[in-house]
mmCIF file of the N, C-alpha and C atoms, coordinates in Angstrom:
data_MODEL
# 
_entry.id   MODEL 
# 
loop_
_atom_site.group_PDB 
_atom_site.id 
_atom_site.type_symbol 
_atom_site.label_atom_id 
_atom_site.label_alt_id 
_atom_site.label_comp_id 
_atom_site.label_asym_id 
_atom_site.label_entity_id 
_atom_site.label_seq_id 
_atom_site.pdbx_PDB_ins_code 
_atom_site.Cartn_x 
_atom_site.Cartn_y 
_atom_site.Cartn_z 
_atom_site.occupancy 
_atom_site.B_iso_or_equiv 
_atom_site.pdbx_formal_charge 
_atom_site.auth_seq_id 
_atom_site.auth_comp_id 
_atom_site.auth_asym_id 
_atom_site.auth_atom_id 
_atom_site.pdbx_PDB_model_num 
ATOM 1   N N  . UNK A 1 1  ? -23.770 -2.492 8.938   1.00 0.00 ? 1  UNK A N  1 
ATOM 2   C CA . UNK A 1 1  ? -22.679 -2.831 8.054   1.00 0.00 ? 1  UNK A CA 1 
ATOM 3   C C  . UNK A 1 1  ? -23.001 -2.433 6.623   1.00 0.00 ? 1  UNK A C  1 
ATOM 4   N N  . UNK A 1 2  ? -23.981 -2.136 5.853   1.00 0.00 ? 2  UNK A N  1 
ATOM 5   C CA . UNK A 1 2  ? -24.178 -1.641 5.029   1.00 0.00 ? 2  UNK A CA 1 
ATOM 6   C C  . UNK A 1 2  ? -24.054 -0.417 4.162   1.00 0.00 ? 2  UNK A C  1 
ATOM 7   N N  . UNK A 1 3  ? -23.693 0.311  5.286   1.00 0.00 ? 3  UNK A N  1 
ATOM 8   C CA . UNK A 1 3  ? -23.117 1.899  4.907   1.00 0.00 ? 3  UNK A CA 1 
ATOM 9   C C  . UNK A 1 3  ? -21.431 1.276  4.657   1.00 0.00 ? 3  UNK A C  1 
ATOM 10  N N  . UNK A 1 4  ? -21.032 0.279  5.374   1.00 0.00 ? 4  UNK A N  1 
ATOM 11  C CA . UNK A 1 4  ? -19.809 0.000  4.922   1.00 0.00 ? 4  UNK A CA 1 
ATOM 12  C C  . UNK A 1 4  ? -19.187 -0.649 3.725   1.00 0.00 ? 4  UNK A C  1 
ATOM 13  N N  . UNK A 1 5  ? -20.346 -1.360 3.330   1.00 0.00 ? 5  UNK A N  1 
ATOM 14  C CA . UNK A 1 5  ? -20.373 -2.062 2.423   1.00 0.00 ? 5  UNK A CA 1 
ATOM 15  C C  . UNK A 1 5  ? -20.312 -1.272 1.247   1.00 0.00 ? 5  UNK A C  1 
ATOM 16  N N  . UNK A 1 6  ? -21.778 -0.111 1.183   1.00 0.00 ? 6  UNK A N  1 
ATOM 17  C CA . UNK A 1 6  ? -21.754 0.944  0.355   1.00 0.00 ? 6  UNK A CA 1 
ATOM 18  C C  . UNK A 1 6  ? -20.257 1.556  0.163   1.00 0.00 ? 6  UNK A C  1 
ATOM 19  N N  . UNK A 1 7  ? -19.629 2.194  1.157   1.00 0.00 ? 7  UNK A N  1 
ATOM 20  C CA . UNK A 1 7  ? -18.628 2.655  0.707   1.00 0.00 ? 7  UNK A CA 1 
ATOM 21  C C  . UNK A 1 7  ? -17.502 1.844  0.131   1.00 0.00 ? 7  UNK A C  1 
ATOM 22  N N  . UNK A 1 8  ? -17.555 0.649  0.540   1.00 0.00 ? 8  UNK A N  1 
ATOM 23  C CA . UNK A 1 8  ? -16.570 -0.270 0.080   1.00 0.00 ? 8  UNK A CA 1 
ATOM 24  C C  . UNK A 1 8  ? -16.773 0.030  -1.676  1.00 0.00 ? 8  UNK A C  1 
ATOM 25  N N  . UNK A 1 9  ? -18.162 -0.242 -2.246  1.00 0.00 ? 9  UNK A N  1 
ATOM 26  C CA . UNK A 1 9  ? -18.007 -0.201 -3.287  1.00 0.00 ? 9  UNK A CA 1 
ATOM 27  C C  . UNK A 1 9  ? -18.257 0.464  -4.087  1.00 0.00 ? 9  UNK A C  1 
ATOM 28  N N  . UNK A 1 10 ? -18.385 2.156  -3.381  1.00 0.00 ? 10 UNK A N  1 
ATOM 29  C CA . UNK A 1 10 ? -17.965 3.286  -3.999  1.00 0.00 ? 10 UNK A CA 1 
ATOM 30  C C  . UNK A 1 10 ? -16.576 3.633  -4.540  1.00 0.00 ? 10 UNK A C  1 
ATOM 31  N N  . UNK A 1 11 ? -15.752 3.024  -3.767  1.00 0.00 ? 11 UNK A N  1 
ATOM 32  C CA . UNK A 1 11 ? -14.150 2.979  -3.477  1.00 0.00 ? 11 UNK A CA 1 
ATOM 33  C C  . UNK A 1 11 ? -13.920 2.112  -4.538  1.00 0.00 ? 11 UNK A C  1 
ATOM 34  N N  . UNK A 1 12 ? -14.493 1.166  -5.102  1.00 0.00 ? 12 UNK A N  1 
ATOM 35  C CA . UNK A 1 12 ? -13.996 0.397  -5.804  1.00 0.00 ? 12 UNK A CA 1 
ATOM 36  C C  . UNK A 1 12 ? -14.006 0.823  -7.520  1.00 0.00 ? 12 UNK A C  1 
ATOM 37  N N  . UNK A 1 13 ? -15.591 1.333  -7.513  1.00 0.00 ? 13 UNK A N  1 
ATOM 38  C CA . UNK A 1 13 ? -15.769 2.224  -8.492  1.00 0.00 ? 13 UNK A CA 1 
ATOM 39  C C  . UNK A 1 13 ? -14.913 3.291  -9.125  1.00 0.00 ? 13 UNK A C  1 
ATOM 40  N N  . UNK A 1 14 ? -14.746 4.159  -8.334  1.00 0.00 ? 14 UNK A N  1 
ATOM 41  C CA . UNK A 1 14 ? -13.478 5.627  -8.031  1.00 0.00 ? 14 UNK A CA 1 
ATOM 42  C C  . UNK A 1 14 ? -12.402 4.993  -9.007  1.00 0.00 ? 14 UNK A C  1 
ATOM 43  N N  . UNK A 1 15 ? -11.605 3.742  -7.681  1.00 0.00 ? 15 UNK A N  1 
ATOM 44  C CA . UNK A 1 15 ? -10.662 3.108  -8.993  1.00 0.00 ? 15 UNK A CA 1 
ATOM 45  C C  . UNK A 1 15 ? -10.506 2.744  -9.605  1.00 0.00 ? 15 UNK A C  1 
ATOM 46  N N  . UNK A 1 16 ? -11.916 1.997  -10.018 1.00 0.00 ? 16 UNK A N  1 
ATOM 47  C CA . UNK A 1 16 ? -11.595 2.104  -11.882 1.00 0.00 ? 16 UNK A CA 1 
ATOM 48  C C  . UNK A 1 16 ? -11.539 2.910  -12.677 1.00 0.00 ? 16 UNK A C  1 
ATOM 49  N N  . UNK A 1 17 ? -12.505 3.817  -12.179 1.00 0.00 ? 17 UNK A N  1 
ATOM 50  C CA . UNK A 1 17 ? -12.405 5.020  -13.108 1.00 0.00 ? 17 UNK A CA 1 
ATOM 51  C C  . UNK A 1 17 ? -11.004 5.594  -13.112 1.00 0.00 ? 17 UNK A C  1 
ATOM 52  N N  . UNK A 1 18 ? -10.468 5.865  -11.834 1.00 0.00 ? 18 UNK A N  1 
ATOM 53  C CA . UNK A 1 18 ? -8.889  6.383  -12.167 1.00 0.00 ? 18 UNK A CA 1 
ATOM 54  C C  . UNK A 1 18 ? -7.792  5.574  -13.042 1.00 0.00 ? 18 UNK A C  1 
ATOM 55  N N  . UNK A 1 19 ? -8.261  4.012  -12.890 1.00 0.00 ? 19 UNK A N  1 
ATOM 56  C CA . UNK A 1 19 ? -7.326  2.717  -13.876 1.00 0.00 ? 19 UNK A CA 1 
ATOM 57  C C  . UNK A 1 19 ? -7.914  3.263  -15.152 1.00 0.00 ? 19 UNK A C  1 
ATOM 58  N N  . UNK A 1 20 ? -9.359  3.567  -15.202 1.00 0.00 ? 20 UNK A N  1 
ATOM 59  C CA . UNK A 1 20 ? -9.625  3.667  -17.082 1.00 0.00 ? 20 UNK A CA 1 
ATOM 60  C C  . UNK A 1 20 ? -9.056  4.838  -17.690 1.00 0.00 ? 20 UNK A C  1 
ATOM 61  N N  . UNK A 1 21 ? -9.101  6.281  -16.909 1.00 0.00 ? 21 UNK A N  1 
ATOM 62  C CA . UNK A 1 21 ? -8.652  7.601  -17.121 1.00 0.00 ? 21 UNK A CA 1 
ATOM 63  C C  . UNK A 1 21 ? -7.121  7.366  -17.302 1.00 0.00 ? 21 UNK A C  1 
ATOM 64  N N  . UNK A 1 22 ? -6.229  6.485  -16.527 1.00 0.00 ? 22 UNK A N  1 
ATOM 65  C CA . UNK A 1 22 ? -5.489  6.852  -16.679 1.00 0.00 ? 22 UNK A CA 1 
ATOM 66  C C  . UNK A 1 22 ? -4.460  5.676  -18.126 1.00 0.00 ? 22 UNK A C  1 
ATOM 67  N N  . UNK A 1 23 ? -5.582  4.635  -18.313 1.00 0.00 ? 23 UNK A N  1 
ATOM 68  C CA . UNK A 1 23 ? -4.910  3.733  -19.321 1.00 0.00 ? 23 UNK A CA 1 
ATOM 69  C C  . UNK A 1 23 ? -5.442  4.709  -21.211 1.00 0.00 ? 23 UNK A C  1 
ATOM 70  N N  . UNK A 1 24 ? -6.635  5.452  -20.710 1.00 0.00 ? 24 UNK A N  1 
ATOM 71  C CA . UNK A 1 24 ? -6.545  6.490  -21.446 1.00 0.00 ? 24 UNK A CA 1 
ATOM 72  C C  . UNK A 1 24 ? -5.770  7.941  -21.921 1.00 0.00 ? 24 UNK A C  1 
ATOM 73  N N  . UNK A 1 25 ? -5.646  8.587  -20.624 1.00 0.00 ? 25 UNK A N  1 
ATOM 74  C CA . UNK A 1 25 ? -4.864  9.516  -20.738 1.00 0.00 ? 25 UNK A CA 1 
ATOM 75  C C  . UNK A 1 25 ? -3.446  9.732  -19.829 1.00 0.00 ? 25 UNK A C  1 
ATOM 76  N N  . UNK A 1 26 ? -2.898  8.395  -19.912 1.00 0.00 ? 26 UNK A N  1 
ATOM 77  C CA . UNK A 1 26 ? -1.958  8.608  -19.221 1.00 0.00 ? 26 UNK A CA 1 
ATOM 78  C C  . UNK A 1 26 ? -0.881  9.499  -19.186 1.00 0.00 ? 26 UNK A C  1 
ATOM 79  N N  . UNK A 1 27 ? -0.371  9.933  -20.518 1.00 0.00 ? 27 UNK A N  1 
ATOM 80  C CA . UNK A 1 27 ? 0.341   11.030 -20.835 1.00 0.00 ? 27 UNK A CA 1 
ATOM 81  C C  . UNK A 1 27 ? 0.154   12.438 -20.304 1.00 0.00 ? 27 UNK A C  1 
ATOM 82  N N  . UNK A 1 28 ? -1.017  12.847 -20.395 1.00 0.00 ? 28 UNK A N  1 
ATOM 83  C CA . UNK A 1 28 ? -1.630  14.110 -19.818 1.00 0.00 ? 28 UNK A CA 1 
ATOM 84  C C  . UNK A 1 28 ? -1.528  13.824 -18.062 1.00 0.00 ? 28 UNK A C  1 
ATOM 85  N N  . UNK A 1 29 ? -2.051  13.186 -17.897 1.00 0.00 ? 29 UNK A N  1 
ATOM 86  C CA . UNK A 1 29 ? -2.116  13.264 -16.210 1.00 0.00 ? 29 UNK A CA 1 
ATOM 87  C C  . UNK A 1 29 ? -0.631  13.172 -15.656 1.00 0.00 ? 29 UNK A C  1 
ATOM 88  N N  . UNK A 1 30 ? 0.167   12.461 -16.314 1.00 0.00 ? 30 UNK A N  1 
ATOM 89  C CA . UNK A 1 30 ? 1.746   12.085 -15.913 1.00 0.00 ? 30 UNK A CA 1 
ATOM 90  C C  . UNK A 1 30 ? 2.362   14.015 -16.107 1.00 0.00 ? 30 UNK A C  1 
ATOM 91  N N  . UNK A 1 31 ? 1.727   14.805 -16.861 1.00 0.00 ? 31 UNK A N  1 
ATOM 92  C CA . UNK A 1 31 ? 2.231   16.028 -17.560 1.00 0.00 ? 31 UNK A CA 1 
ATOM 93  C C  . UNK A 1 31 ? 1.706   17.095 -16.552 1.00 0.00 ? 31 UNK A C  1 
ATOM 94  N N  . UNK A 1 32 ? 0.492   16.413 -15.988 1.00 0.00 ? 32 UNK A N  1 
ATOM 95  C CA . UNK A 1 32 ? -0.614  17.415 -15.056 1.00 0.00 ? 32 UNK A CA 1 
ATOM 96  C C  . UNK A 1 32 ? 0.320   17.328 -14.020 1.00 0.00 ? 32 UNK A C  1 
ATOM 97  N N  . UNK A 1 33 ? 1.202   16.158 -13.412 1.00 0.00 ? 33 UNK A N  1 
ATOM 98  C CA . UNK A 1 33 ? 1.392   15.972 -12.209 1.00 0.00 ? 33 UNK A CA 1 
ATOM 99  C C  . UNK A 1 33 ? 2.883   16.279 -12.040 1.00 0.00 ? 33 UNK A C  1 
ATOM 100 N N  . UNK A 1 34 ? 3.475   17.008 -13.624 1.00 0.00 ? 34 UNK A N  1 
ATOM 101 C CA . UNK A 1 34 ? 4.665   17.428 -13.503 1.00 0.00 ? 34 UNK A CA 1 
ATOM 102 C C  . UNK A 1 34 ? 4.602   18.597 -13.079 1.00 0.00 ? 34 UNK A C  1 
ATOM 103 N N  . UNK A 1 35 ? 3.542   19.274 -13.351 1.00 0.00 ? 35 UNK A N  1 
ATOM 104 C CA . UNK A 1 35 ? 3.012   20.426 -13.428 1.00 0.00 ? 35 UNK A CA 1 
ATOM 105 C C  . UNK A 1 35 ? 3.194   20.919 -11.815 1.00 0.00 ? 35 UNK A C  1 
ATOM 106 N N  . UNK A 1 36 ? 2.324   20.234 -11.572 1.00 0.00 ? 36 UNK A N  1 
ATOM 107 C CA . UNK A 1 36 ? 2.168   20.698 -9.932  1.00 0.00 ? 36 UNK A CA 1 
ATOM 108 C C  . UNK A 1 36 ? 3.331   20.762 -9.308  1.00 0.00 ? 36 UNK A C  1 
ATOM 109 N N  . UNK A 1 37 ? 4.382   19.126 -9.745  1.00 0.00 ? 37 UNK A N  1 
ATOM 110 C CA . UNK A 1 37 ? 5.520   19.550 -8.679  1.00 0.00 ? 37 UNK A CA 1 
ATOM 111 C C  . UNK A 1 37 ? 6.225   20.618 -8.830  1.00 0.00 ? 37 UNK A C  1 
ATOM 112 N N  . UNK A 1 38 ? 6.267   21.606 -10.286 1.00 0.00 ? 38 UNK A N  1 
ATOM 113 C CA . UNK A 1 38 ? 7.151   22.386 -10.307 1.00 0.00 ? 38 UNK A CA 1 
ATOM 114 C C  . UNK A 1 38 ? 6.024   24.075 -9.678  1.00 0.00 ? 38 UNK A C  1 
ATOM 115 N N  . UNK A 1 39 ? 4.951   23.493 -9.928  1.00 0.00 ? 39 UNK A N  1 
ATOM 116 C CA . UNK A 1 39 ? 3.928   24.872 -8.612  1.00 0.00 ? 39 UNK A CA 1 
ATOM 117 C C  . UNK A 1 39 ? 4.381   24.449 -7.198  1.00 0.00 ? 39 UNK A C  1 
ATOM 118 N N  . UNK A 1 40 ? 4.594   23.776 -6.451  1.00 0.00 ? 40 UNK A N  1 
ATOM 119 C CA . UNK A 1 40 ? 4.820   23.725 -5.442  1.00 0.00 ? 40 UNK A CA 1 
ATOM 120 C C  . UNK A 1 40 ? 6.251   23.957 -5.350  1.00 0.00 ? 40 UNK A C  1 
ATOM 121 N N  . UNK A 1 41 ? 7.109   23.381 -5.841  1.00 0.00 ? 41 UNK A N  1 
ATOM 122 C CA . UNK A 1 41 ? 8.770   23.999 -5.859  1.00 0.00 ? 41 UNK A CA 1 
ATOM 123 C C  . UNK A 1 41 ? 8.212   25.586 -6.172  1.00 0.00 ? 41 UNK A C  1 
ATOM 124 N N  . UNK A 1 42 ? 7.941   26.109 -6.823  1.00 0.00 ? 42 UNK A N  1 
ATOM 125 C CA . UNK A 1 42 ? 7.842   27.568 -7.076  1.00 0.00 ? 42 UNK A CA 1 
ATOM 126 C C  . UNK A 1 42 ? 7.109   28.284 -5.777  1.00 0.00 ? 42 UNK A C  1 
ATOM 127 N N  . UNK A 1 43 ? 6.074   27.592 -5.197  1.00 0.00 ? 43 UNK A N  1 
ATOM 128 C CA . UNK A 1 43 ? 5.505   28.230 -3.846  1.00 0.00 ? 43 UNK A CA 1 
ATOM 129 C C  . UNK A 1 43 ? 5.649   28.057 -2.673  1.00 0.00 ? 43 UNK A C  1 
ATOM 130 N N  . UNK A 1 44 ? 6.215   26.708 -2.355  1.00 0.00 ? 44 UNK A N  1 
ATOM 131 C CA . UNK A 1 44 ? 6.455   26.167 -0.821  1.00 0.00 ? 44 UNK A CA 1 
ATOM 132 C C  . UNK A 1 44 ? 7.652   25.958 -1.236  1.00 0.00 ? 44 UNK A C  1 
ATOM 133 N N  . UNK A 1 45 ? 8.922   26.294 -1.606  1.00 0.00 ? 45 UNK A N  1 
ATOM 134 C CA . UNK A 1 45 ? 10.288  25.535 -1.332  1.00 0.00 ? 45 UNK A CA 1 
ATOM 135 C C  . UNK A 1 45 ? 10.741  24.559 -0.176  1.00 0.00 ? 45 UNK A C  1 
ATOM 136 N N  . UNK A 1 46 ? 9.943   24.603 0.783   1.00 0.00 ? 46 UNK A N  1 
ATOM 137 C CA . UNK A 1 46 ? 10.476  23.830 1.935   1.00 0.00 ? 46 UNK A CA 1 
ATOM 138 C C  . UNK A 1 46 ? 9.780   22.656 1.914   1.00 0.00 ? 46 UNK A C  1 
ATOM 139 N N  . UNK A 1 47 ? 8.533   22.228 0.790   1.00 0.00 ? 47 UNK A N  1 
ATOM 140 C CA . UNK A 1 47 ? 7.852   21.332 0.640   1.00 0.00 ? 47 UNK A CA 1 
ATOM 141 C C  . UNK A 1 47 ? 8.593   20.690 -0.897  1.00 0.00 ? 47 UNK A C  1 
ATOM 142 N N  . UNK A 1 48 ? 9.497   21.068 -1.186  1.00 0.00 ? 48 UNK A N  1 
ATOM 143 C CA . UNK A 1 48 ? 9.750   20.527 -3.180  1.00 0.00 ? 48 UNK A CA 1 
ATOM 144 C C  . UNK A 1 48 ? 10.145  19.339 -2.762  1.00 0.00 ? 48 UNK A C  1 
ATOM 145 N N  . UNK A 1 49 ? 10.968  18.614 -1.779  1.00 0.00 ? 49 UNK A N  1 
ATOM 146 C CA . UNK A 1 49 ? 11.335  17.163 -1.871  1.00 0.00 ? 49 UNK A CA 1 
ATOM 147 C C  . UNK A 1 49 ? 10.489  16.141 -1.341  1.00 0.00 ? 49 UNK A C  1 
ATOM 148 N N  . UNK A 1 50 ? 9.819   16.541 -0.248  1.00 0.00 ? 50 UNK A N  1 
ATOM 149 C CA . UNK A 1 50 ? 7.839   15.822 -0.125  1.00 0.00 ? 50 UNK A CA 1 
ATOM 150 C C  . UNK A 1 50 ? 7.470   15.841 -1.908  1.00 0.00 ? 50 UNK A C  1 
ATOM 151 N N  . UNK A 1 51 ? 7.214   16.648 -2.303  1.00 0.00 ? 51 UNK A N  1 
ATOM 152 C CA . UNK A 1 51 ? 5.976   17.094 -3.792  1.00 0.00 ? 51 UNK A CA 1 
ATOM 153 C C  . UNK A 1 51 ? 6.919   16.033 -4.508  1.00 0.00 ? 51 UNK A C  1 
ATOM 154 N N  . UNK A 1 52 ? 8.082   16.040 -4.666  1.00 0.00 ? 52 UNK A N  1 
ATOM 155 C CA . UNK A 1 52 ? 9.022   15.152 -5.957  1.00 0.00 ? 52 UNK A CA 1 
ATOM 156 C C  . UNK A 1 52 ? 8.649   13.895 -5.566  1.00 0.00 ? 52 UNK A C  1 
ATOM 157 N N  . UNK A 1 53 ? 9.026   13.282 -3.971  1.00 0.00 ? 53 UNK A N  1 
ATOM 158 C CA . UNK A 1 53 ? 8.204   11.897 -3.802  1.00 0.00 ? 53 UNK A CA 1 
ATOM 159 C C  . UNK A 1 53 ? 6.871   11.706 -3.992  1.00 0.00 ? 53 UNK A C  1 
ATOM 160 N N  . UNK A 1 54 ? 6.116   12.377 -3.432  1.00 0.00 ? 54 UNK A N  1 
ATOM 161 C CA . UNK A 1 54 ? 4.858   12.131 -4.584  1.00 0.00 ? 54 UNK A CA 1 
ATOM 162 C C  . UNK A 1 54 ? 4.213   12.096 -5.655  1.00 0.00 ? 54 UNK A C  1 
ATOM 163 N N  . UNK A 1 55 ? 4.923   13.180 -6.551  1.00 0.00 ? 55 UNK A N  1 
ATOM 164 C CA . UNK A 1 55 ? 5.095   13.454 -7.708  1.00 0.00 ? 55 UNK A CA 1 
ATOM 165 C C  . UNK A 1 55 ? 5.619   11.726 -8.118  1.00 0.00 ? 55 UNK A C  1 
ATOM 166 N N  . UNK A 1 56 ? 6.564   11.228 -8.011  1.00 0.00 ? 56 UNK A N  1 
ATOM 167 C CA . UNK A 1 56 ? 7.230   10.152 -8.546  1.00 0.00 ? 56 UNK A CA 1 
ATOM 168 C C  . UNK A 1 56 ? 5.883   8.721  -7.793  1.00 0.00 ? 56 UNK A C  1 
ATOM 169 N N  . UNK A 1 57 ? 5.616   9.042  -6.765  1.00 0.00 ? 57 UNK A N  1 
ATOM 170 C CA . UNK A 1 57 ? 4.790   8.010  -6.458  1.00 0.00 ? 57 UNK A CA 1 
ATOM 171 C C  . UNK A 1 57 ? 3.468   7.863  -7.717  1.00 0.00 ? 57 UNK A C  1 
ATOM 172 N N  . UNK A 1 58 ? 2.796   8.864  -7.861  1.00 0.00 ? 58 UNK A N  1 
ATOM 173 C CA . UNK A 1 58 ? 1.768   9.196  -8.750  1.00 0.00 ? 58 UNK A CA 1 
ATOM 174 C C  . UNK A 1 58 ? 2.114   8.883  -10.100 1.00 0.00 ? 58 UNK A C  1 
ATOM 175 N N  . UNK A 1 59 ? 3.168   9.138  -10.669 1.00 0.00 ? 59 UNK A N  1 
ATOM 176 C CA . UNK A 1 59 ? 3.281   8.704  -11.731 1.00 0.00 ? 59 UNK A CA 1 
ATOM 177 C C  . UNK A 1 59 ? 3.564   7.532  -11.995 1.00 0.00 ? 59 UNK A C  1 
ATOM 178 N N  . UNK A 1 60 ? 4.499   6.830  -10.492 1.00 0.00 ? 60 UNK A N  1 
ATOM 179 C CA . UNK A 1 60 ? 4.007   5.054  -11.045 1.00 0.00 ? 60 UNK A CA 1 
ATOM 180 C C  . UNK A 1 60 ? 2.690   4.989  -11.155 1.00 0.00 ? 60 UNK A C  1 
ATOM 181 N N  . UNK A 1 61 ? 2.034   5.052  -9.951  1.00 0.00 ? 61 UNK A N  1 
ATOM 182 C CA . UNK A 1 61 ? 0.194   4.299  -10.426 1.00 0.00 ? 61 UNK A CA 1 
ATOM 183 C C  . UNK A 1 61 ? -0.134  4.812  -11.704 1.00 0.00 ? 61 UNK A C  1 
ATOM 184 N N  . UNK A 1 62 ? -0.131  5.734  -12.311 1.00 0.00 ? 62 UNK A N  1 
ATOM 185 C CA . UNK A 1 62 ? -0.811  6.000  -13.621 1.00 0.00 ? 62 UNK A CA 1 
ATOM 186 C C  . UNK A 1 62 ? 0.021   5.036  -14.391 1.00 0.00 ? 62 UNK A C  1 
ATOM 187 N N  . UNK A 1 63 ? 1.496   5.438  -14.691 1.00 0.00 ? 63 UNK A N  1 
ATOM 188 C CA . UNK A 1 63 ? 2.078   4.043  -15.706 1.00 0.00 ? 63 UNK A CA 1 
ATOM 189 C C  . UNK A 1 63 ? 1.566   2.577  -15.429 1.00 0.00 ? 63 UNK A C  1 
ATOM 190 N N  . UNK A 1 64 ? 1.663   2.411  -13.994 1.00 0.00 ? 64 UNK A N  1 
ATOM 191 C CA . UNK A 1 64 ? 0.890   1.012  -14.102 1.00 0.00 ? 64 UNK A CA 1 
ATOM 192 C C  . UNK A 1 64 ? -0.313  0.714  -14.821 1.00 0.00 ? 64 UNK A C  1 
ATOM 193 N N  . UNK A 1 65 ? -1.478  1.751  -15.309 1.00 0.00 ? 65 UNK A N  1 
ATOM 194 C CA . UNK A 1 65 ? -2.004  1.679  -16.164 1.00 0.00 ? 65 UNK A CA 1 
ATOM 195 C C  . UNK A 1 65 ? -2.559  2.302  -17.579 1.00 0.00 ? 65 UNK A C  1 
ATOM 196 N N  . UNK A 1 66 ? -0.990  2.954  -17.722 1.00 0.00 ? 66 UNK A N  1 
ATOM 197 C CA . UNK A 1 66 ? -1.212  3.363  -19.475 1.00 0.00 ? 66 UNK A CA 1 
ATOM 198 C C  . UNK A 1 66 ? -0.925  2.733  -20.168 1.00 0.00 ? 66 UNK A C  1 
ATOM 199 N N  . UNK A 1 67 ? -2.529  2.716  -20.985 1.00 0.00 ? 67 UNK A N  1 
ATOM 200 C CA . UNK A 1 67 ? -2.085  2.336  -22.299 1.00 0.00 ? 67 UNK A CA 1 
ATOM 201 C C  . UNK A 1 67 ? -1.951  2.707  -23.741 1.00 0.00 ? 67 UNK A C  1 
ATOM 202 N N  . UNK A 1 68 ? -1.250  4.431  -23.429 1.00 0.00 ? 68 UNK A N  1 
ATOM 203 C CA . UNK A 1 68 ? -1.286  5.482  -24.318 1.00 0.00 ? 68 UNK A CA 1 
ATOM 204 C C  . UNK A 1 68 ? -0.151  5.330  -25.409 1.00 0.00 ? 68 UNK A C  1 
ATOM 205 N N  . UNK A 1 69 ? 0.835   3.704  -25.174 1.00 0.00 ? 69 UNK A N  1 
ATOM 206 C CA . UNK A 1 69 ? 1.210   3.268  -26.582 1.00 0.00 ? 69 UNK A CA 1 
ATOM 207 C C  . UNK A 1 69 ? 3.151   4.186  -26.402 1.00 0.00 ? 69 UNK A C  1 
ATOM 208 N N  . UNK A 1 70 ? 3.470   4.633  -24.943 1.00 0.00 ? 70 UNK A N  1 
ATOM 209 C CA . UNK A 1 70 ? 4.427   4.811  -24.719 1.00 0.00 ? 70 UNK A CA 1 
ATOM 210 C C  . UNK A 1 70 ? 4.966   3.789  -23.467 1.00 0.00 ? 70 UNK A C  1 
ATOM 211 N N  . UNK A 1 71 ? 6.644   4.239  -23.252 1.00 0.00 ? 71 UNK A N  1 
ATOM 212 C CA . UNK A 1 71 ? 7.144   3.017  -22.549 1.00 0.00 ? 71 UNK A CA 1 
ATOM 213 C C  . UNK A 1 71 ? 6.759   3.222  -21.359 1.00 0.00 ? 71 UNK A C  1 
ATOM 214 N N  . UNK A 1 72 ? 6.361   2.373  -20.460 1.00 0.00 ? 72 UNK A N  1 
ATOM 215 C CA . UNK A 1 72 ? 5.756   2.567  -19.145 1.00 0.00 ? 72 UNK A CA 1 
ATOM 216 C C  . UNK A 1 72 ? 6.918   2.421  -18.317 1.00 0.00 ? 72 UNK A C  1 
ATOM 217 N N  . UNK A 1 73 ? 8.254   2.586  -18.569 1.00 0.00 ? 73 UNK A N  1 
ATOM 218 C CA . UNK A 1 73 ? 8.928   2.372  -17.526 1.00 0.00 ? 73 UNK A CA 1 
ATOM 219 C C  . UNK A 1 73 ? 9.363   3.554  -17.139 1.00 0.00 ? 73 UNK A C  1 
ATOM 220 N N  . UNK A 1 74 ? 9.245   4.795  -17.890 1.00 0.00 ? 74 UNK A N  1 
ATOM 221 C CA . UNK A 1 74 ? 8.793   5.904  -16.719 1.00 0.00 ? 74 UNK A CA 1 
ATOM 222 C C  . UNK A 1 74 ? 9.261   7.020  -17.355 1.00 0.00 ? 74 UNK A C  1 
ATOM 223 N N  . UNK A 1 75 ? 9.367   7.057  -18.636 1.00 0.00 ? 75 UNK A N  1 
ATOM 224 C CA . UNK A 1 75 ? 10.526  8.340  -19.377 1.00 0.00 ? 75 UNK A CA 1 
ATOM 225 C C  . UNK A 1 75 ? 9.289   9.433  -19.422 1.00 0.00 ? 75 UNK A C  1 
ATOM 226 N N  . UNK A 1 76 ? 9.218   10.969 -19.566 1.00 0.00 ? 76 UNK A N  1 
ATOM 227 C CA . UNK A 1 76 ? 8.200   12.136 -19.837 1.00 0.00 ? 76 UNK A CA 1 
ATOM 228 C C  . UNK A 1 76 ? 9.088   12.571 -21.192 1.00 0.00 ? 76 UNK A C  1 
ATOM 229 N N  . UNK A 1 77 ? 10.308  12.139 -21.955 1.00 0.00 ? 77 UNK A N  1 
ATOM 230 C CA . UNK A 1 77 ? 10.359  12.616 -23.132 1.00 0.00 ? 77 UNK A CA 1 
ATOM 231 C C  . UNK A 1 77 ? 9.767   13.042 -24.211 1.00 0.00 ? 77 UNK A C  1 
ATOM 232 N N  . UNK A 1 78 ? 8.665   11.868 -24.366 1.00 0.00 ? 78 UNK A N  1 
ATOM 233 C CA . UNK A 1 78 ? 7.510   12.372 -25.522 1.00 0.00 ? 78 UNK A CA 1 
ATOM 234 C C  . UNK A 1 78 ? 6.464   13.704 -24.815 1.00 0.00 ? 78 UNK A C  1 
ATOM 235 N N  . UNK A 1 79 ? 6.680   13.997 -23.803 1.00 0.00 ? 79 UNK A N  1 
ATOM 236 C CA . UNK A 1 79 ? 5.871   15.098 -23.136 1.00 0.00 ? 79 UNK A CA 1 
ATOM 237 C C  . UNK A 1 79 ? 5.967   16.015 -24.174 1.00 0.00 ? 79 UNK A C  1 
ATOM 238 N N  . UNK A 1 80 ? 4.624   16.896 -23.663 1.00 0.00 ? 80 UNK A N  1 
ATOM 239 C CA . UNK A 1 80 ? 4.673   18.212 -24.908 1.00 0.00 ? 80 UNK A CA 1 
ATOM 240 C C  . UNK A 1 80 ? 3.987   19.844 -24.231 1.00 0.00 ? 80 UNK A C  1 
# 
């Protein structure tokens, strides 16, 4: 049980780091992940409405923890 344990709290680690990265740079990663959905609309068309639900899934978890001092309820206006 110890290898399980280990991974348990490798896993736990990971997400903080993704909660701290992203209460840091939440703006950028929300911008990174606009990014992609519009590479995948541009390369797989038969995949763009999968990529948009995930795309939209991903950017809740990061708003759930930015704290880059914009509204977390979900606008990319201040994007740049």
């Amino acid at each position: 049980m110890g290898q399980l344990d280990d991974a348990k709290d490798k896993a736990e680690a990971l997400k903080k780091e993704a909660e701290d990265a992203a209460k840091k740079h939440g703006d950028k990663m929300k911008d990174e992940v606009d990014k992609t959905k519009q590479q995948v609309a541009d390369k797989l068309p038969a995949e763009k409405d999968k990529a948009a639900a995930d795309v939209d899934k991903a950017k809740q978890k990061v708003e759930r923890h930015d704290d880059s001092g914009n509204d977390s309820a979900g606008s990319s206006a201040g994007s740049q």
